[in-house]
N, CA, C and O atoms as a GROMACS GRO file, in nm:
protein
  224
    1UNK      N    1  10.693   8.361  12.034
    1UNK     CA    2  10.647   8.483  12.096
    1UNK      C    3  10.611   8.583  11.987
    1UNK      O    4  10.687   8.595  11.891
    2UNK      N    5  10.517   8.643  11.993
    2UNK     CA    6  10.470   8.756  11.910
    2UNK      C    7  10.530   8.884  11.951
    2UNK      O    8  10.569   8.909  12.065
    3UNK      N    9  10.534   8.956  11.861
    3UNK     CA   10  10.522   9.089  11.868
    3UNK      C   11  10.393   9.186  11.889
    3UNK      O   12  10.282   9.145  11.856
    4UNK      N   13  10.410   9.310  11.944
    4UNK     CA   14  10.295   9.380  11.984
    4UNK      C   15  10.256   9.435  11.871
    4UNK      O   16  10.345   9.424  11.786
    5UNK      N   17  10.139   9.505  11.822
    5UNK     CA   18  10.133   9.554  11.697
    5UNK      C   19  10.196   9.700  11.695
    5UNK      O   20  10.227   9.744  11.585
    6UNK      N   21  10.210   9.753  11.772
    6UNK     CA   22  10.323   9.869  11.768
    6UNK      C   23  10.441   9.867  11.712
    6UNK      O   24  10.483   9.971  11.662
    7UNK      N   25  10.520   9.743  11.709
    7UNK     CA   26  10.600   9.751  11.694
    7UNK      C   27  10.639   9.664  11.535
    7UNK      O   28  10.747   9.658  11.475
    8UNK      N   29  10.525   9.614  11.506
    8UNK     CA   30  10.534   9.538  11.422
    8UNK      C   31  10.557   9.616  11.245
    8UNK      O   32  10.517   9.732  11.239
    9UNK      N   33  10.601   9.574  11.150
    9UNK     CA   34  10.652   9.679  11.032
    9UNK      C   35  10.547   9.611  10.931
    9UNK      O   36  10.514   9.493  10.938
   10UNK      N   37  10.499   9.702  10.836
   10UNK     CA   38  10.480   9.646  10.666
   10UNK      C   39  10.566   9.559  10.631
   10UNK      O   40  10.686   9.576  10.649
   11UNK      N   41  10.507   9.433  10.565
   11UNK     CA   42  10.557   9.325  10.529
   11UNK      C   43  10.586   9.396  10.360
   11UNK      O   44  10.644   9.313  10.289
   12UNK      N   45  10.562   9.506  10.300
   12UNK     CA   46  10.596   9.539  10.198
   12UNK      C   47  10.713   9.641  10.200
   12UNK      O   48  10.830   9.626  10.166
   13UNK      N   49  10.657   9.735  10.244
   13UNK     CA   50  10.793   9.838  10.277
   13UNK      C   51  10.864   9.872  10.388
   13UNK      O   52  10.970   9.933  10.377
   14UNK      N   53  10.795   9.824  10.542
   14UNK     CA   54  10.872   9.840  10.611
   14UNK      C   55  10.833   9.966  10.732
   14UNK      O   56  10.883   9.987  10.842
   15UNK      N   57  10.735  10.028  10.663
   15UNK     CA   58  10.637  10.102  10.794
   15UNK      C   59  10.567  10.094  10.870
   15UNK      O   60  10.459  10.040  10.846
   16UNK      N   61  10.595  10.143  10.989
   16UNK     CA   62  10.455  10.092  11.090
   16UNK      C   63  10.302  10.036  11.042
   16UNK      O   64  10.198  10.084  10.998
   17UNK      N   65  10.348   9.925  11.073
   17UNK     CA   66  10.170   9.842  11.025
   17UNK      C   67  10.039   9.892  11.108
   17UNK      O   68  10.033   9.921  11.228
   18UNK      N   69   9.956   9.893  11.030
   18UNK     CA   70   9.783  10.019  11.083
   18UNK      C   71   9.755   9.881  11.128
   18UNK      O   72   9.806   9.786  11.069
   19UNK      N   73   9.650   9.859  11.261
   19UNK     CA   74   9.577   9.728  11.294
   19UNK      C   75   9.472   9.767  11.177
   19UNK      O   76   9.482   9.659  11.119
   20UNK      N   77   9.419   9.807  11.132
   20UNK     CA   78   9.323   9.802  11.004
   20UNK      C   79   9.360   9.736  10.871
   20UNK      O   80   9.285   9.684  10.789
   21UNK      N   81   9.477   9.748  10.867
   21UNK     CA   82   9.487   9.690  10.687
   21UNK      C   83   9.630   9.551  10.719
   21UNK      O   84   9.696   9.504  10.626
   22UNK      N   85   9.648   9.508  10.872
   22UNK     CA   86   9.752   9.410  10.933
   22UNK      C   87   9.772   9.317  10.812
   22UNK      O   88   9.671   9.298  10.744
   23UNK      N   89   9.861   9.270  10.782
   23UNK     CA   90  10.043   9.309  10.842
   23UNK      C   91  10.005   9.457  10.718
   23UNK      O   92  10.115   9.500  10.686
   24UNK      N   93   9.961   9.490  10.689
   24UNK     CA   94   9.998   9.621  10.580
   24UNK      C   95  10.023   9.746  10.634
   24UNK      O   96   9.979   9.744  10.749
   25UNK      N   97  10.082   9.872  10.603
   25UNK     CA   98  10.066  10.000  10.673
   25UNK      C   99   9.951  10.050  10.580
   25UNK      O  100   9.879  10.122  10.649
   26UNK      N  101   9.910  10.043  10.472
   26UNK     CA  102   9.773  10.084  10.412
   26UNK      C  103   9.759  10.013  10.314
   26UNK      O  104   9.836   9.931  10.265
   27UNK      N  105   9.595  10.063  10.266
   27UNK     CA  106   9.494   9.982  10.179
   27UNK      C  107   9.628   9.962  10.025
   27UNK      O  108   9.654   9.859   9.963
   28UNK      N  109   9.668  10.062  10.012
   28UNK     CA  110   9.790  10.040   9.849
   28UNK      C  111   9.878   9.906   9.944
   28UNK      O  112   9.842   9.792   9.915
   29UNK      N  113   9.968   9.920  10.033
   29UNK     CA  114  10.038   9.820  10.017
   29UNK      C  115   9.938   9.675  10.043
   29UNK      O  116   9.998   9.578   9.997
   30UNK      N  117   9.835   9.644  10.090
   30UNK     CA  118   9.756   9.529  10.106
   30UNK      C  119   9.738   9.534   9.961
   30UNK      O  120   9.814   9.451   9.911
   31UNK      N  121   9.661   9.604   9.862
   31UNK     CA  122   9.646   9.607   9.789
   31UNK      C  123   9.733   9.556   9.672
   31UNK      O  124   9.693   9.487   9.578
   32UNK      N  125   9.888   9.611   9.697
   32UNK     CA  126  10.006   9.551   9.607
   32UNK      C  127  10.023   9.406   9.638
   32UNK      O  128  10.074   9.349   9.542
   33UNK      N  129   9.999   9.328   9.739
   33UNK     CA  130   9.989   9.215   9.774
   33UNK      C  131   9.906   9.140   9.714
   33UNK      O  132   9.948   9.055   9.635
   34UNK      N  133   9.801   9.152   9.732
   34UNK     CA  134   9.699   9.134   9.661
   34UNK      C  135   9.717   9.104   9.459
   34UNK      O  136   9.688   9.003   9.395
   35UNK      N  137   9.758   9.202   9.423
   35UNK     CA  138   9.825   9.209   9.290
   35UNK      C  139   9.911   9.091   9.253
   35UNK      O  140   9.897   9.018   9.155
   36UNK      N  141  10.011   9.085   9.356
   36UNK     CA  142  10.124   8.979   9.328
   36UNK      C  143  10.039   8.833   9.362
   36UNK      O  144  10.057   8.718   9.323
   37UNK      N  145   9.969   8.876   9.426
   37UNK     CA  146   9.904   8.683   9.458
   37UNK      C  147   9.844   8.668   9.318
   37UNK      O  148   9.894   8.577   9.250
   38UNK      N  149   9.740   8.744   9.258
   38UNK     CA  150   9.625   8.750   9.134
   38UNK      C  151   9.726   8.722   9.030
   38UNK      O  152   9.701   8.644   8.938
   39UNK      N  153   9.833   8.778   9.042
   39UNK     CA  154   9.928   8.787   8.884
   39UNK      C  155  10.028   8.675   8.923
   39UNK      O  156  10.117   8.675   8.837
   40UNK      N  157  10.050   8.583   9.014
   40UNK     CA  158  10.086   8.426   9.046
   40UNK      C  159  10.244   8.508   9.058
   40UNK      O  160  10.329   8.462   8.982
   41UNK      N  161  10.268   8.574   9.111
   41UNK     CA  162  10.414   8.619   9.149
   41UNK      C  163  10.478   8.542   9.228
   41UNK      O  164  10.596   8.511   9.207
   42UNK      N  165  10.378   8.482   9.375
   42UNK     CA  166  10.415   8.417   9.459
   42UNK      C  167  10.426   8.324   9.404
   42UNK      O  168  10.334   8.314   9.321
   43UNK      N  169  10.519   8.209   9.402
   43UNK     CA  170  10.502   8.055   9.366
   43UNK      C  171  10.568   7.974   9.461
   43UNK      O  172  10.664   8.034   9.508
   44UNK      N  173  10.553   7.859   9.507
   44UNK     CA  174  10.638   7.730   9.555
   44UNK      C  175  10.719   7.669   9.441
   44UNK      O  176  10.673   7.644   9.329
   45UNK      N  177  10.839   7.650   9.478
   45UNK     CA  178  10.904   7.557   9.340
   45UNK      C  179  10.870   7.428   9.359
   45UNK      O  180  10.850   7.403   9.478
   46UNK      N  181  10.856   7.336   9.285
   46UNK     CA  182  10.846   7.220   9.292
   46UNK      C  183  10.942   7.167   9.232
   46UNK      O  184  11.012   7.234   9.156
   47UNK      N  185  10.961   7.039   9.252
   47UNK     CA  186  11.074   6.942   9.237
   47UNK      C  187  11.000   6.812   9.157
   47UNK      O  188  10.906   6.768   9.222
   48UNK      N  189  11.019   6.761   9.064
   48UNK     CA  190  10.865   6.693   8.983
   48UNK      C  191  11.000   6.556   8.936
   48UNK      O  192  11.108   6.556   8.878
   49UNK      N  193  10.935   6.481   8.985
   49UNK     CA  194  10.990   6.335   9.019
   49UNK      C  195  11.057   6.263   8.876
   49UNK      O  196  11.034   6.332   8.778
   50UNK      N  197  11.108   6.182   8.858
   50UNK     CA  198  11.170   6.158   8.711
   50UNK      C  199  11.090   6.068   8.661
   50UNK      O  200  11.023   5.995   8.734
   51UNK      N  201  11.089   6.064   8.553
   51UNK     CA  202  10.938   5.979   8.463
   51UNK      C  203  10.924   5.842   8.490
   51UNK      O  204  10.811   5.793   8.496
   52UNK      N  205  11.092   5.730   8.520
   52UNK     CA  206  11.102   5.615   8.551
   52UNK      C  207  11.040   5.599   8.728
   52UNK      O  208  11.024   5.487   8.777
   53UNK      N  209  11.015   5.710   8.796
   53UNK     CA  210  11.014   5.667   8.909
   53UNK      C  211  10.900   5.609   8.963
   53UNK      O  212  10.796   5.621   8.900
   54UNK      N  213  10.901   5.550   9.063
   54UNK     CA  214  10.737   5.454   9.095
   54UNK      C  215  10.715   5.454   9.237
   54UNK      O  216  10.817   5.441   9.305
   55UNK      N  217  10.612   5.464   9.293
   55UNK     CA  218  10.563   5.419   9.446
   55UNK      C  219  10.571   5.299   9.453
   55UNK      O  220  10.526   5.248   9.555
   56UNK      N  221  10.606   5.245   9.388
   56UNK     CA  222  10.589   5.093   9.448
   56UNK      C  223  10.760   5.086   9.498
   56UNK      O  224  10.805   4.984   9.552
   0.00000   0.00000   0.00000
């Protein structure tokens, strides 16, 4: 189930999110997002298999 956008918060700080800049409450926090993706902040860890190991 979703939420309504009224009620929904900034995925950065936590303020009412604008339907214009969604999930953001403004262009700076989309913007700081933005930053952290470009500068590889976000990452997945990976788990990298041991050198002996094989698909077969």
């Amino acid at each position: 189930m979703t939420t309504p956008d009224t009620l929904r918060t900034c995925v950065n700080c936590d303020h009412a999110a604008v339907a214009e800049y969604k999930p953001f409450c403004s262009r700076r926090c989309a913007d700081l997002d933005l930053g952290r993706w470009l500068n590889e902040s976000y990452t997945i860890p990976a788990v990298e298999p041991p050198d002996d190991w094989s698909e077969e």
